[in-house]
TORPA-4810 file (N, C-alpha, C, O; in nm, 3 decimals):
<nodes>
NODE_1_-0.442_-4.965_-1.678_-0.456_-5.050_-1.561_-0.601_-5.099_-1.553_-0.706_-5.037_-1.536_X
NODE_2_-0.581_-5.197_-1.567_-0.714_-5.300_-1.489_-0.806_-5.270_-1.362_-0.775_-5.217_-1.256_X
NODE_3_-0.941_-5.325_-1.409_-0.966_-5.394_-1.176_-0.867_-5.427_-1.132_-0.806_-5.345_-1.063_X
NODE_4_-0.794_-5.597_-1.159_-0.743_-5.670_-1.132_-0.636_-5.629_-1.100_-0.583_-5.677_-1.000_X
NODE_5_-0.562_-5.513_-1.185_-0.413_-5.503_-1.102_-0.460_-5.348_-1.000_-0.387_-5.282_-0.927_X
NODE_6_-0.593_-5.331_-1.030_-0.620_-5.207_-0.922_-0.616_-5.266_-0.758_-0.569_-5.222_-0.653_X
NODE_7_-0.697_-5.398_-0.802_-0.675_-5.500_-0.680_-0.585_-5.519_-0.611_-0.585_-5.492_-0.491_X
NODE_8_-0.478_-5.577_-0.681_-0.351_-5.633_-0.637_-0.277_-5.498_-0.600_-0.185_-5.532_-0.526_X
NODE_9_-0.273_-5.373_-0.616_-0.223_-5.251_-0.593_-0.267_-5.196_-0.480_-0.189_-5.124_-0.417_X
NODE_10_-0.421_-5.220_-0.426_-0.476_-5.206_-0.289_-0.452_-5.278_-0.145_-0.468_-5.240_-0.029_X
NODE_11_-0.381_-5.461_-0.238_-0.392_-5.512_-0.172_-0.178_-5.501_-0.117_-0.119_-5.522_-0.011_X
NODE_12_-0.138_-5.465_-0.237_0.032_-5.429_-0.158_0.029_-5.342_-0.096_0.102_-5.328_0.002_X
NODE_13_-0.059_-5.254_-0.137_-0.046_-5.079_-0.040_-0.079_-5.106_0.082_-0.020_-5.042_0.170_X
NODE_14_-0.199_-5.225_0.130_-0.213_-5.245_0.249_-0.094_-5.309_0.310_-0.062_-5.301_0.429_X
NODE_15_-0.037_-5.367_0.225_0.051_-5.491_0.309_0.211_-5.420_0.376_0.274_-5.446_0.478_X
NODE_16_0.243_-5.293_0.231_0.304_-5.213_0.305_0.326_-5.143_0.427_0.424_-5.148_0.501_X
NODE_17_0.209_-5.067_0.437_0.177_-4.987_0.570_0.153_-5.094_0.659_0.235_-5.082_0.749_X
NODE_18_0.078_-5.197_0.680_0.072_-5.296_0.747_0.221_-5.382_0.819_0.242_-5.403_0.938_X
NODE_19_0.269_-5.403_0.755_0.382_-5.464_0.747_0.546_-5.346_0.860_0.628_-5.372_0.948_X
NODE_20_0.505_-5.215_0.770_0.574_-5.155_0.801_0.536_-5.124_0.968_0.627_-5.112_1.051_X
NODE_21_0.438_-5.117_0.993_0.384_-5.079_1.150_0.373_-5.222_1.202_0.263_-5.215_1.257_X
NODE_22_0.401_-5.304_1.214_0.427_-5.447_1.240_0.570_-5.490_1.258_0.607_-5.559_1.353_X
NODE_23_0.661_-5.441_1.150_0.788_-5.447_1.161_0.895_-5.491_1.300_0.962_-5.592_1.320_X
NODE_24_0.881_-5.395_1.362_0.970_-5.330_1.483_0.885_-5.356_1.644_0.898_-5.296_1.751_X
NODE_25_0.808_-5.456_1.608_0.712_-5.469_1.763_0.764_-5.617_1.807_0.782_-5.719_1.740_X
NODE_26_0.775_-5.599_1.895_0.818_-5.761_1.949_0.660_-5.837_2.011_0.550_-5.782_2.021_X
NODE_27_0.683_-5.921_2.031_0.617_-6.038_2.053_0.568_-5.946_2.187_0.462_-5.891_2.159_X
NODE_28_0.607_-5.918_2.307_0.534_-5.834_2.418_0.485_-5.712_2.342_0.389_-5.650_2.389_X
NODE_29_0.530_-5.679_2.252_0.468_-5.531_2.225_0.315_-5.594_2.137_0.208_-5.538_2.162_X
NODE_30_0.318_-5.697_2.050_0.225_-5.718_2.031_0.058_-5.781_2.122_-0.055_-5.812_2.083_X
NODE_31_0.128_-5.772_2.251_0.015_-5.801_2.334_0.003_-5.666_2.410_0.034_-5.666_2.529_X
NODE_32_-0.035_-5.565_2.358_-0.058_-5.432_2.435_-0.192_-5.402_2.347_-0.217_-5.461_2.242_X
NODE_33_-0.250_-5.331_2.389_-0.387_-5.275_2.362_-0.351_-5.108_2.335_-0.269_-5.048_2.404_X
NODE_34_-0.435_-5.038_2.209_-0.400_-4.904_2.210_-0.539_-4.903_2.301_-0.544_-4.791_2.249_X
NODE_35_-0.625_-4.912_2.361_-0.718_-4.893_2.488_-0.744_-4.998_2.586_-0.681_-5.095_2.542_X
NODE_36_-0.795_-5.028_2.680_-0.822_-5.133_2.745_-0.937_-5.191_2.702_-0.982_-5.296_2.748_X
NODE_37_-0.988_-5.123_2.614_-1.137_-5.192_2.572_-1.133_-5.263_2.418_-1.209_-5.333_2.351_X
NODE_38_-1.021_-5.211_2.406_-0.968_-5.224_2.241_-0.900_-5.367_2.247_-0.836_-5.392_2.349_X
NODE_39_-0.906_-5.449_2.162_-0.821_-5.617_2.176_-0.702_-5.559_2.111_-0.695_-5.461_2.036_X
NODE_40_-0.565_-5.677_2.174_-0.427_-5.646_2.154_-0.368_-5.640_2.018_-0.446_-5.672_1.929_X
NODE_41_-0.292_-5.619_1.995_-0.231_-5.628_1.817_-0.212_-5.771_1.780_-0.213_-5.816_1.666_X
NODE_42_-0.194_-5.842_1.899_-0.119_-5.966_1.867_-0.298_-6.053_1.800_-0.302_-6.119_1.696_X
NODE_43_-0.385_-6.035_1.863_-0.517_-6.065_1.863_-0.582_-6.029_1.725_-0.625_-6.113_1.645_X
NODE_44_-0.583_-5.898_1.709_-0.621_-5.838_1.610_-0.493_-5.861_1.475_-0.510_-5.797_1.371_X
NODE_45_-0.412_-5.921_1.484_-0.378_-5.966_1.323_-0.422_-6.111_1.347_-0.491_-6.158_1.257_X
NODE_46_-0.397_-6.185_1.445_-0.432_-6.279_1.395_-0.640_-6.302_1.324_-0.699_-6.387_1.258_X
NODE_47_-0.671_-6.196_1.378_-0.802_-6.212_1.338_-0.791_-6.180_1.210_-0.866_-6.244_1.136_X
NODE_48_-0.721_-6.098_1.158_-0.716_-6.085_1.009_-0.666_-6.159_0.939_-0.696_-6.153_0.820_X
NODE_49_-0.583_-6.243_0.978_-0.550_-6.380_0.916_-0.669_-6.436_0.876_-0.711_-6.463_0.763_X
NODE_50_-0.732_-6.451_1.016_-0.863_-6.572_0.985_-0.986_-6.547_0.888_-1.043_-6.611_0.801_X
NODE_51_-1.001_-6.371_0.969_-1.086_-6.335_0.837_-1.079_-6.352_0.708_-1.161_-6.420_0.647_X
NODE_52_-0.962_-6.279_0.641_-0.893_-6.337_0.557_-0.947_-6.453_0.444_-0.995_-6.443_0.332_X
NODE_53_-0.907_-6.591_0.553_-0.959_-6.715_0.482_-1.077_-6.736_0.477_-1.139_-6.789_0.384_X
NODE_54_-1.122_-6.692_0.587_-1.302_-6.729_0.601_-1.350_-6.639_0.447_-1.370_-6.688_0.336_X
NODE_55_-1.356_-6.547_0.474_-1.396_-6.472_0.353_-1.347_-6.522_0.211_-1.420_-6.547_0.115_X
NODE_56_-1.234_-6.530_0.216_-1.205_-6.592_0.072_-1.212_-6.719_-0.022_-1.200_-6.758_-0.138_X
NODE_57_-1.248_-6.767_0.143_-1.258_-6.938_0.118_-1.413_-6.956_0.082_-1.450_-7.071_0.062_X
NODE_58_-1.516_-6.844_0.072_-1.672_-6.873_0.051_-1.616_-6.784_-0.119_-1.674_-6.677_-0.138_X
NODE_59_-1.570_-6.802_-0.169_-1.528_-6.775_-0.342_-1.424_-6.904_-0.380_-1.450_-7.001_-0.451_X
NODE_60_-1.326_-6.879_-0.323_-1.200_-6.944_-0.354_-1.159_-7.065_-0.248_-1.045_-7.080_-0.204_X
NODE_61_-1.261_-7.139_-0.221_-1.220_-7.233_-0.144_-1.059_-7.281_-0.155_-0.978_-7.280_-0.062_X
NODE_62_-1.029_-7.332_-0.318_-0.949_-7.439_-0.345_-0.836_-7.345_-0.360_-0.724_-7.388_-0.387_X
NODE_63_-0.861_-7.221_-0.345_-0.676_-7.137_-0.354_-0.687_-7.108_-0.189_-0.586_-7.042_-0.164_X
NODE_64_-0.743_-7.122_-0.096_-0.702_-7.083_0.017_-0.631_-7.182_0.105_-0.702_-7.245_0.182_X
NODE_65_-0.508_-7.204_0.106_-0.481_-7.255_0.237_-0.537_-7.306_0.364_-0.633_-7.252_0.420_X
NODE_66_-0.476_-7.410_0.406_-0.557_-7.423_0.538_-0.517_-7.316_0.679_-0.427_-7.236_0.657_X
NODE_67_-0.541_-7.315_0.730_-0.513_-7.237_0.882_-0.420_-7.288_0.928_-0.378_-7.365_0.842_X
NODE_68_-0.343_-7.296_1.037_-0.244_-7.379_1.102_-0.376_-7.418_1.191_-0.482_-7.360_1.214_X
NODE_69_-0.307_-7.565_1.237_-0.443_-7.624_1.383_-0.473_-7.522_1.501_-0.371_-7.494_1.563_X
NODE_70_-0.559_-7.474_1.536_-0.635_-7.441_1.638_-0.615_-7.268_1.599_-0.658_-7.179_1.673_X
NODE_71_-0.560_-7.250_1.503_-0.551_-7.103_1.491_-0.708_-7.029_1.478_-0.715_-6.915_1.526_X
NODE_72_-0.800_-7.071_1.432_-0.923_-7.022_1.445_-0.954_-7.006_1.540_-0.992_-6.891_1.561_X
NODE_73_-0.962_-7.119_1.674_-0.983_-7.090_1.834_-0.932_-6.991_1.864_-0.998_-6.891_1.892_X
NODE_74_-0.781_-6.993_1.868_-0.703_-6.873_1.944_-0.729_-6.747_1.913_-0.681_-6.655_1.978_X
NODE_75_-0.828_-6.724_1.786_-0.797_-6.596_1.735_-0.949_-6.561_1.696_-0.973_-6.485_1.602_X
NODE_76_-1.062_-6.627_1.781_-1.249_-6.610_1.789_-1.225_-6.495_1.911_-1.143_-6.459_1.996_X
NODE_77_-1.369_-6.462_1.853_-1.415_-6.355_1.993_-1.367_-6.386_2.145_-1.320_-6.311_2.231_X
NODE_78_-1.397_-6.528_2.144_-1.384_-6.568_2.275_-1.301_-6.576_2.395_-1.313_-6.611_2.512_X
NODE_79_-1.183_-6.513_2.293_-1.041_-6.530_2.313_-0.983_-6.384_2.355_-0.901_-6.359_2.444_X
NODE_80_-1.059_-6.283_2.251_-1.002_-6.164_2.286_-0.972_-6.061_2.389_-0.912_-5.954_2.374_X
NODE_81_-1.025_-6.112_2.496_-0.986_-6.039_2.618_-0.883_-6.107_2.693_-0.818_-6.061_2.787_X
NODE_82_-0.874_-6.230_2.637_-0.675_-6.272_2.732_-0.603_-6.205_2.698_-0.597_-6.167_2.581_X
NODE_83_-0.497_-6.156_2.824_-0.412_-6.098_2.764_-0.256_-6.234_2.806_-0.161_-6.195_2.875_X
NODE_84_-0.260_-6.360_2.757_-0.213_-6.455_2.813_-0.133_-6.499_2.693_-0.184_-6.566_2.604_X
NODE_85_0.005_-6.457_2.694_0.045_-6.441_2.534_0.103_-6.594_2.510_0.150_-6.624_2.400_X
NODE_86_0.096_-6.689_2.619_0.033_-6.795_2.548_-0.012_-6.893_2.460_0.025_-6.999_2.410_X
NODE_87_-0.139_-6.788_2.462_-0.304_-6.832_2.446_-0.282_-6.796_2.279_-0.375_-6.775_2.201_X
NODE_88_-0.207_-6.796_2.259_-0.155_-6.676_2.095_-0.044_-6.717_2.034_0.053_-6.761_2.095_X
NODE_89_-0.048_-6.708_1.942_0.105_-6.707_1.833_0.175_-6.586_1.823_0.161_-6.464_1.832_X
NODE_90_0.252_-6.669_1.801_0.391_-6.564_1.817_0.437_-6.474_1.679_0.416_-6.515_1.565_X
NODE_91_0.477_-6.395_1.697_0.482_-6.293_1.584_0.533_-6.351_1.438_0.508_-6.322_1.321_X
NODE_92_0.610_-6.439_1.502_0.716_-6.584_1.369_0.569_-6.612_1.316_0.520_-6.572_1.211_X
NODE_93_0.513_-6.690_1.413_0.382_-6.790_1.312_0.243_-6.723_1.254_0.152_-6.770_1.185_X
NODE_94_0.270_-6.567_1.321_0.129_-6.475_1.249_0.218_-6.440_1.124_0.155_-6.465_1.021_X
NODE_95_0.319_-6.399_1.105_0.359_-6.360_0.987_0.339_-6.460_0.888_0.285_-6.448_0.778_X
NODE_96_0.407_-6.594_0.961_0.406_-6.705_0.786_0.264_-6.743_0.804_0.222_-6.774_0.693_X
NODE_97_0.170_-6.754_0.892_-0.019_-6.782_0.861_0.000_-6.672_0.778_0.055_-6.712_0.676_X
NODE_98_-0.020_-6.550_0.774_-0.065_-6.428_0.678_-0.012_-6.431_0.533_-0.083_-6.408_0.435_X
NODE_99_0.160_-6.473_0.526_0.224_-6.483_0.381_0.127_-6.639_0.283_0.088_-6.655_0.167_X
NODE_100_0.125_-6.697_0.371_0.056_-6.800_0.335_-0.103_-6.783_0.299_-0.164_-6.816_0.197_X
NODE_101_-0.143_-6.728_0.399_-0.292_-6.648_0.345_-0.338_-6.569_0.238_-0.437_-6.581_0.165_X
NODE_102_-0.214_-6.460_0.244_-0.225_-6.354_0.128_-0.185_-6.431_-0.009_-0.238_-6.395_-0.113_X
NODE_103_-0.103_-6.522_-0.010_-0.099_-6.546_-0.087_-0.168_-6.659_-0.194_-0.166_-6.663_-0.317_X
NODE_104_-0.226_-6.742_-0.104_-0.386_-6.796_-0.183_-0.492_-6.715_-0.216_-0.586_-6.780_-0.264_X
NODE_105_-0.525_-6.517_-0.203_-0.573_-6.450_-0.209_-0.563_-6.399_-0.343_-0.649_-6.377_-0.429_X
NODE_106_-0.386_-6.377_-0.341_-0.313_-6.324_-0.432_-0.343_-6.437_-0.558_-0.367_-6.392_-0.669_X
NODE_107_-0.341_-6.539_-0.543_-0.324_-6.632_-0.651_-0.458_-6.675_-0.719_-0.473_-6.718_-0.833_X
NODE_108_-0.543_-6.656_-0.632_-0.706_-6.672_-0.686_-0.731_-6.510_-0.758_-0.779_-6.507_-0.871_X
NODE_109_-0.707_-6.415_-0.708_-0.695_-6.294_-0.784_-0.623_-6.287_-0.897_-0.669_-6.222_-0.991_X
NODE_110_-0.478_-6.363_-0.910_-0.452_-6.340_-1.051_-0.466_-6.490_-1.171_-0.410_-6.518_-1.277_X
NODE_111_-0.551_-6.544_-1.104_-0.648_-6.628_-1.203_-0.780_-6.579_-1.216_-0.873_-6.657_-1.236_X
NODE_112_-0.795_-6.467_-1.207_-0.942_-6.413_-1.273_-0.965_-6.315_-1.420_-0.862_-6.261_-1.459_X
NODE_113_-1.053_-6.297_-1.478_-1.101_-6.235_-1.540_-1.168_-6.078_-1.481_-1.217_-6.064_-1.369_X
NODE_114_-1.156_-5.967_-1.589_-1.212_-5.852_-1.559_-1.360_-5.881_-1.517_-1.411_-5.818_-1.425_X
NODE_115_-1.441_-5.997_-1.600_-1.585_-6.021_-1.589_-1.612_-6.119_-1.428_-1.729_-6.140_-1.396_X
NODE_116_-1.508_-6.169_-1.342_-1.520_-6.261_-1.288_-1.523_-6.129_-1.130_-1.570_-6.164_-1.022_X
NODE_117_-1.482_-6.028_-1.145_-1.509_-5.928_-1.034_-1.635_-5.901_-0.998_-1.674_-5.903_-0.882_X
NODE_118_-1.718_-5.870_-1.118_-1.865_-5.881_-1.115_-1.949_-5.963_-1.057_-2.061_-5.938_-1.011_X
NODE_119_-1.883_-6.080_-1.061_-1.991_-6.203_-0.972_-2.023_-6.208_-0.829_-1.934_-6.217_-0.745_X
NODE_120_-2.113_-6.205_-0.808_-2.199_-6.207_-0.684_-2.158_-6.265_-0.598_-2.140_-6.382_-0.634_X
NODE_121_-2.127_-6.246_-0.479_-2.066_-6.356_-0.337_-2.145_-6.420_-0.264_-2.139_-6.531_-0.212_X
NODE_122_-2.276_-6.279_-0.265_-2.383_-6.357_-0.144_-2.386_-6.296_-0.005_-2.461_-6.322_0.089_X
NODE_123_-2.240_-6.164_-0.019_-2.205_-6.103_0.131_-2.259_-6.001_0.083_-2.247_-5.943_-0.025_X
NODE_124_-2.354_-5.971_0.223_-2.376_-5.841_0.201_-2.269_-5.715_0.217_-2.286_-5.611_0.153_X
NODE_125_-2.165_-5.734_0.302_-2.105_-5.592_0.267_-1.976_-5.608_0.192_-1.887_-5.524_0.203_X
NODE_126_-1.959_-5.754_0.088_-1.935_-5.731_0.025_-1.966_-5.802_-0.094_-1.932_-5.912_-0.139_X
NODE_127_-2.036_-5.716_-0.129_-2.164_-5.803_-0.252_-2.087_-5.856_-0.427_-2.154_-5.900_-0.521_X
NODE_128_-1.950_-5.838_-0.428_-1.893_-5.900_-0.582_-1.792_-5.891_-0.470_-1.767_-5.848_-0.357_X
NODE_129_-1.724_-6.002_-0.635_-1.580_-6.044_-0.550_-1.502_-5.973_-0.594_-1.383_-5.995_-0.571_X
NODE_130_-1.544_-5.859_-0.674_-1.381_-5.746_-0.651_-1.418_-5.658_-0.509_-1.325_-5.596_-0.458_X
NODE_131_-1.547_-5.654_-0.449_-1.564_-5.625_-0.359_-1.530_-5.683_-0.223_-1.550_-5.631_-0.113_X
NODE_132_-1.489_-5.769_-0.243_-1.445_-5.874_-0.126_-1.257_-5.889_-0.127_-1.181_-5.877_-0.031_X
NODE_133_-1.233_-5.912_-0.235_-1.122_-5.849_-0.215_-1.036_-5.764_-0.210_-0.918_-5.772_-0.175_X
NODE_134_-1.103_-5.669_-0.250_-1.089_-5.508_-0.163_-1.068_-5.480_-0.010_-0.982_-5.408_0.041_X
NODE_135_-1.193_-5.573_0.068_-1.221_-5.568_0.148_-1.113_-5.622_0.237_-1.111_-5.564_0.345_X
NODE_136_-1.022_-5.716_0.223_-0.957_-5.774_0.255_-0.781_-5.661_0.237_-0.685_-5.715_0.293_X
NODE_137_-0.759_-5.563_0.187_-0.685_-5.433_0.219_-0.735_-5.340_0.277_-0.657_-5.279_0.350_X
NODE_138_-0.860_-5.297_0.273_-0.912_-5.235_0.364_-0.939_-5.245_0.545_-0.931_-5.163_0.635_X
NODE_139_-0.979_-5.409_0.538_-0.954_-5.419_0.672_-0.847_-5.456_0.734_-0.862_-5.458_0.856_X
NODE_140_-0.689_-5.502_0.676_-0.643_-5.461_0.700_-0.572_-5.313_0.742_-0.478_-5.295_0.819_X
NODE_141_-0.648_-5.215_0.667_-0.611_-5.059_0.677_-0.663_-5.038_0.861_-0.607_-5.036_0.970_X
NODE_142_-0.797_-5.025_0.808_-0.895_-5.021_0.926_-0.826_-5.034_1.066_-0.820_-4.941_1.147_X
NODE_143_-0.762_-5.191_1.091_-0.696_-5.185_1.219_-0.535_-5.105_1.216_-0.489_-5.097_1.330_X
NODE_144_-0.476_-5.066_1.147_-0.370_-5.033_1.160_-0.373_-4.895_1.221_-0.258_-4.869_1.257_X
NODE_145_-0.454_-4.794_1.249_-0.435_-4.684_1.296_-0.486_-4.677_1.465_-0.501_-4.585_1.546_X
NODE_146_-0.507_-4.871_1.471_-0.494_-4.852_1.627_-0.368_-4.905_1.659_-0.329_-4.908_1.776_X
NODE_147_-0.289_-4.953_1.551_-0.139_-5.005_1.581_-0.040_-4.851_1.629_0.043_-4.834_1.719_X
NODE_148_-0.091_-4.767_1.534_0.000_-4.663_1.546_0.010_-4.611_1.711_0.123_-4.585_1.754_X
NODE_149_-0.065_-4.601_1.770_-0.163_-4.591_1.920_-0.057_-4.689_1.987_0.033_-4.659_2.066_X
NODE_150_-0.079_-4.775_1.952_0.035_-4.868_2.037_0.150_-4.853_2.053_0.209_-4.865_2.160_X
NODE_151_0.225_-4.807_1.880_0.363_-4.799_1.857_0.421_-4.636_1.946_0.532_-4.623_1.997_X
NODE_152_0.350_-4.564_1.945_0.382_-4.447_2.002_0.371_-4.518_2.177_0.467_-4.510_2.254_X
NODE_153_0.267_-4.569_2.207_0.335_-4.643_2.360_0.423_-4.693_2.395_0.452_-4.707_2.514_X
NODE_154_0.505_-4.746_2.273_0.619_-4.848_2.302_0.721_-4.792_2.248_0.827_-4.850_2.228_X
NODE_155_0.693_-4.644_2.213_0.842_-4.543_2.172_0.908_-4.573_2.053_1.029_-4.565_2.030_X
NODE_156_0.818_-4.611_1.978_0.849_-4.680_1.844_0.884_-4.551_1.759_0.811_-4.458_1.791_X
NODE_157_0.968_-4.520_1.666_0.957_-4.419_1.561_0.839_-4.437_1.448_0.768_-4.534_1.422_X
NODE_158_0.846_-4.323_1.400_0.726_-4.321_1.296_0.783_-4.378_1.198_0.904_-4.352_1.199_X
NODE_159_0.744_-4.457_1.097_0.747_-4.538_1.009_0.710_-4.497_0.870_0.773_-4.484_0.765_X
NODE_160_0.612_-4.486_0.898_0.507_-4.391_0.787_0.453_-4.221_0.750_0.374_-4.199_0.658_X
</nodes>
């Protein structure tokens, strides 16, 4: 095994557990907070959508997808304390932004070279681009163990 399919192996493992704790939440369940200080689920994927592109699009401009219109607004800092479900996409249009996301991720990843991980991004915390797209299963990881927090509020079974 490769970087490259070590990559793509970090990046399904996230999408699994991700996916799987995402599954079974409805559209109200995704506007709950596992704290009041904590932003909602529905908030926090779509920020990982955006991150997502932002990040990948300073390497891979031309494999990333565009955003859907105004999805960057809805899903900035500025936004994260509505709880105005709204003000937000709906669980339908965070899923196909993300399949659509991951997968200009996915596709710039498997047009690379072992030597092309090595190259420099310019980010500091994530300084090569096998480091950056790492980063991009990881932070997906990162928020998911405040999903679990939620799913036990909403009497969800364990999944995982």
């Amino acid at each position: 095994m490769n970087g490259i399919a070590v990559l793509e192996l970090a990046l399904g493992t996230s999408d699994m557990v991700a996916m799987a704790y995402l599954s079974d939440l409805s559209d109200a369940e995704l506007m709950m907070r596992p704290h009041p200080q904590c932003n909602h689920v529905n908030w926090q994927v779509g920020h990982l959508i955006s991150a997502e592109h932002e990040m990948m699009k300073s390497v891979a401009a031309e494999k990333m997808p565009p955003l859907p219109d105004g999805f960057a607004e809805k899903y900035s800092k500025e936004h994260a304390r509505s709880d105005d479900p709204a003000e937000f996409a709906t669980k339908e249009e965070l899923m196909a932004a993300y399949r659509v996301q991951r997968e200009g991720t996915l596709s710039y990843l498997r047009g690379l070279n072992e030597d092309d991980l090595d190259k420099e991004t310019g980010i500091h915390y994530a300084p090569t681009v096998a480091a950056l797209i790492n980063m991009q299963a990881a932070h997906w990881l990162m928020h998911c163990g405040q999903w679990v927090v939620v799913r036990r509020q909403a009497g969800k079974p364990v999944v995982i």
